[in-house]
N, C-alpha and C positions, 0 to 999 in steps of 0.2 A: 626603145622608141616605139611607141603606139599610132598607127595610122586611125582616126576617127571620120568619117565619114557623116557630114549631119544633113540631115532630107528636112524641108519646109517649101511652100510654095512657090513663094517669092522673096527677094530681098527689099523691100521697100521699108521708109520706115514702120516703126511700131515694135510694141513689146516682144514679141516671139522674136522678130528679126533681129530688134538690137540683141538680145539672148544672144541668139546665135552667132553673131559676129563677137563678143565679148567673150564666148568661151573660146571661137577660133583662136582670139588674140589668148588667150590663158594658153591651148593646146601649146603655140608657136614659144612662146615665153617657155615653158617647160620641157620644152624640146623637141615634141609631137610632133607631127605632120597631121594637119587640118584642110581636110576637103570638106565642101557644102554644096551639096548641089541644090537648084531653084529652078525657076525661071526667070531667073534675074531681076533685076531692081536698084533703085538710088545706094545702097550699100554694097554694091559687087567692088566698086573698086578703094573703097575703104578697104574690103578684105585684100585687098590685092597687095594691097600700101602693109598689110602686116604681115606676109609673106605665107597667107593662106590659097588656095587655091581653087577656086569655083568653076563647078561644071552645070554648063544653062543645057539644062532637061526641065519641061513644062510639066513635073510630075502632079501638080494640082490642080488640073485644069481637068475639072468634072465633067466628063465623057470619055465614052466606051472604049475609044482608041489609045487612052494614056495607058491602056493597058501593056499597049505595044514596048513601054522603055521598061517591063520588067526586066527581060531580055539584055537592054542597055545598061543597069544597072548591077545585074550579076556580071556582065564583063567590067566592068569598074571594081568591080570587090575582087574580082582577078588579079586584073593588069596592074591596080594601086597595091597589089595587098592588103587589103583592107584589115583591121583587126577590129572594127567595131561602129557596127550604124546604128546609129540617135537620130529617131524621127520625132518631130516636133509636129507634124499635124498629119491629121486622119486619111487623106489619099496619099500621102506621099508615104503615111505608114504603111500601110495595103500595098504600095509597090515595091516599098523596098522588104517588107517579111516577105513576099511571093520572089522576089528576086532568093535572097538566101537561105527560103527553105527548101529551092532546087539543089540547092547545092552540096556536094559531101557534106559528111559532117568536120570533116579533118580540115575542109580550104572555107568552112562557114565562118563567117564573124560574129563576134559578138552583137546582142540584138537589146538597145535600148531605148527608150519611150520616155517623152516628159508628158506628162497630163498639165495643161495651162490653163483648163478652165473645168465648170462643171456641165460637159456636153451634154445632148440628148441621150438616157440610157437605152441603147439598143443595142443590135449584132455589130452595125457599124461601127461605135464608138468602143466597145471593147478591145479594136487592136490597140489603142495608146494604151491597155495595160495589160499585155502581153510580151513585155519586157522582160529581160533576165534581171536588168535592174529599173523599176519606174520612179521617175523624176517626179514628184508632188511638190507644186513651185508654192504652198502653203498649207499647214494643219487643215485648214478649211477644205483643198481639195485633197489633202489624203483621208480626211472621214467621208469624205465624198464617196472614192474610190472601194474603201470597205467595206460601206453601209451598201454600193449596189453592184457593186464586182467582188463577195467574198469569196468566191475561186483565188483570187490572189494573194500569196504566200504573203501573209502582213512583213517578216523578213525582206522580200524583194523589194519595198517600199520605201524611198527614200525624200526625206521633206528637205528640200535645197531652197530657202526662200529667195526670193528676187530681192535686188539690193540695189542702190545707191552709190557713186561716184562721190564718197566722201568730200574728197578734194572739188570738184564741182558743184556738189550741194554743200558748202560748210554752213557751220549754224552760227558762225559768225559773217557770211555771206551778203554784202550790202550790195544792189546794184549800180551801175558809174553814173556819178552824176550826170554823163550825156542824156541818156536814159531816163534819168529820174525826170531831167527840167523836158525833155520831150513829152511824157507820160501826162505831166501834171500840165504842159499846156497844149497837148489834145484834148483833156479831161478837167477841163474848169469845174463840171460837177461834181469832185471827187473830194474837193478842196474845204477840207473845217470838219468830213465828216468821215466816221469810222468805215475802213471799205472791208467789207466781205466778201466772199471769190467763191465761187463754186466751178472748176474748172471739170472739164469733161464733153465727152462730144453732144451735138445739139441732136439727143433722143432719146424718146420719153423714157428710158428707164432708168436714166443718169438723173430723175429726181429735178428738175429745174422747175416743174411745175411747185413743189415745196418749197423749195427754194425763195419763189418769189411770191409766192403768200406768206412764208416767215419773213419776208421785207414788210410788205406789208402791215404784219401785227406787230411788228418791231414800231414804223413810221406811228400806226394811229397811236403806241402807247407812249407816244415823242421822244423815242429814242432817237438820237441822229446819226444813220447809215447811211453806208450805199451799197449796193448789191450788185456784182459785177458778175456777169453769165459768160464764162471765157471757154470757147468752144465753139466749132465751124457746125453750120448744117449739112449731110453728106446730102447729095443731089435731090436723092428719093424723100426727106426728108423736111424739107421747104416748107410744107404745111403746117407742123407744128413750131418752126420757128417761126411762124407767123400766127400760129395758133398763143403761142407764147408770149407776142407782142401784144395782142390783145386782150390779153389777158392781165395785162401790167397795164393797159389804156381803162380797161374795166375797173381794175383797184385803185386806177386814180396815182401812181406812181410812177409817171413817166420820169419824174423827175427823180428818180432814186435807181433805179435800174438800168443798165448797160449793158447791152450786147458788144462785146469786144471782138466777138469771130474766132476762127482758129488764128493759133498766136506761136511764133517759134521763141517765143519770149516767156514764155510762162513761167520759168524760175524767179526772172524777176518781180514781176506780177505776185508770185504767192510767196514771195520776200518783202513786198508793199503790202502787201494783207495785215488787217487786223488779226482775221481769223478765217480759216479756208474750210472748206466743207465739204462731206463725203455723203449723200443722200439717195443713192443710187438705191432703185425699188426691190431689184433683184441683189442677191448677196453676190461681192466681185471676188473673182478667183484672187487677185491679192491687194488692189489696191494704193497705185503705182504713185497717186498723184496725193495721197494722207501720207506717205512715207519721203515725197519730194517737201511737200510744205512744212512737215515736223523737220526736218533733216536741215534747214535754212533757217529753223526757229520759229514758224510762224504756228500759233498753237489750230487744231482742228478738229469739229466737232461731227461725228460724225455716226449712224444707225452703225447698232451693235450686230451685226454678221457680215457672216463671210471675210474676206481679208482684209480688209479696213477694221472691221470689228479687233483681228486678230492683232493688227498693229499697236490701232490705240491702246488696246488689254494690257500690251507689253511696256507700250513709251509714254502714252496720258491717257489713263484710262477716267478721268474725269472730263474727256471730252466726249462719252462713248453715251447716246441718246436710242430709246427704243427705235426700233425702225418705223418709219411713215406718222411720226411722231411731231407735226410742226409746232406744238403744241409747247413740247420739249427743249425743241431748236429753238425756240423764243426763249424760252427758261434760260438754257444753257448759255446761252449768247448775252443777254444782259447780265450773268453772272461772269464769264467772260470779261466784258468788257467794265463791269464796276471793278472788279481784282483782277490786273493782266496776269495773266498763265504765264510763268515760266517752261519752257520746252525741256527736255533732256537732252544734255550735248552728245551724249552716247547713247546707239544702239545697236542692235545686232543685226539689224535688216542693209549689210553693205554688199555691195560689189564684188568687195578680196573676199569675201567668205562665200559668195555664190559660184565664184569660180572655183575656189578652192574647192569644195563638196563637189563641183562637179568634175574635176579632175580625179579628185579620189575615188568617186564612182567608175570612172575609167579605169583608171592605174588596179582598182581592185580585181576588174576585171581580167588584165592583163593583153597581150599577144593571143589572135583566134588557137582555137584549140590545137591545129597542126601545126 
């Protein structure tokens, strides 16, 4: 039995978090003992409910004093036993490597790193791949990792992609009709015309400004759409969802475009899609929400890099458009919708297989060295 110990900020939702809890529940399921330490969050006591263990240390809270629980954390690799810390983001790495390089070498644990995105390359960001094993949650951020940290042993390197809740997303997956007749009489606008979704948060690098100038050249070329912008503004934010409103009053297509907000509903939503879309300016480390809407069936067009790119390549690469290309996403879209896409019921981007790699990462590792 392996004790695994995983450091991240917080527990709230989102991608790194739910990770984190999903492999707790794998550790527990296999026999493990799974601690996490945070600073708490809406998912502490989900882990509680799968018989993992959470200890609230504010190890991410940017300032000089979190220096203080390195301290606090080498007695936890102690008193737990520790045989093995996965740090999942950048200060909580820094506290727990400085915790276990105090330590023998014989009562040290094992020291793992996932890389989740392609951070700024600097001194800082080098601890996430100073792993004995590093986690590359996509091909896209392990060329990352090589092309600007090649100190690191291409061997240490391991691609675990992020996955999907099969049974959650099925691609036979309809939403309940309560749902559907709410949806569609919120949304009288929706009704007789093809809806498009481009889900993601409301900022500018998620691509919404493209988005809604390809409604646009869709409308003036009488295609019949609608264009649905599903995605909250975060506080700081506000200006360009209003920048963005304006900009749909400019082109003259109030009546085609929708701001829905953030939505705990989105599966349904990109299961109502004609077709959903990925146009994010910057390439995304993988690409959470082109593998949610293929995975429900719904097909998705979307700029060819980074992890979106990497998906579509694998599951519909006929939806894959140069990047910042609206030009394209018009093309692709009325072809799209003259001959509906068929999705692929299979793929390899799941859940059971993210966990699984990531246990074997573990298990390979074994019991710390004493």
């Amino acid at each position: 039995m392996l004790t695994v110990m995983q450091l991240l900020p917080a527990l709230n939702v989102g991608g790194v978090e739910r990770g984190t809890v999903e492999i707790a529940r794998a550790l527990v399921e296999a026999g493990h003992r799974s601690i996490v330490v945070s600073a708490g969050g809406q998912l502490v006591e989900e882990l509680g409910h799968l018989g993992a263990r959470h200890i609230e240390i504010p190890i991410g809270r940017k300032r000089l004093s979190t220096l203080r629980y390195v301290s606090r954390l080498r007695e936890i690799c102690r008193s737990e036993k520790v045989d093995i810390v996965h740090a999942r983001s950048r200060l909580p790495a820094w506290i727990g490597y400085r915790a276990i390089n105090a330590m023998a070498p014989a009562e040290r644990p094992h020291w793992v790193t996932t890389v989740h995105g392609p951070y700024t390359v600097n001194f800082y960001s080098r601890i996430m791949t100073s792993g004995e094993r590093v986690i590359a949650i996509s091909k896209f951020i392990r060329d990352y990792i090589t092309k600007n940290y090649p100190s690191v042993p291409p061997e240490n390197i391991h691609v675990i992609a992020r996955g999907v809740d099969r049974a959650e997303y099925a691609h036979d997956f309809i939403p309940a009709p309560g749902w559907l007749a709410q949806w569609h009489t919120q949304n009288p606008q929706f009704a007789h015309r093809k809806l498009l979704v481009l889900p993601g948060r409301m900022t500018r690098w998620k691509g919404q400004t493209e988005f809604i100038e390809m409604i646009a050249a869709l409308v003036r070329q009488g295609v019949n759409v609608h264009g649905v912008v599903a995605g909250g503004a975060p506080p700081r934010r506000k200006s360009f969802d209003i920048e963005l409103r304006q900009l749909v009053s400019n082109l003259g297509i109030e009546e085609r475009v929708s701001f829905v907000g953030k939505r705990d509903d989105l599966r349904e939503i990109l299961a109502s899609a004609d077709i959903a879309y990925s146009m994010t300016i910057e390439p995304e480390a993988f690409g959470r929400t082109t593998l949610e809407a293929l995975s429900v069936g719904t097909p998705v067009i979307g700029y060819n890099h980074g992890g979106t790119g990497e998906i579509l390549r694998e599951v519909l690469p006929i939806g894959l458009i140069t990047p910042r290309s609206v030009t394209e996403a018009v093309d692709a879209t009325i072809q799209f919708l003259g001959k509906p896409v068929s999705v692929p019921k299979v793929h390899r981007f799941t859940l059971s297989k993210m966990r699984q790699g990531t246990i074997e990462v573990y298990e390979s590792l074994g019991p710390k060295p004493g």
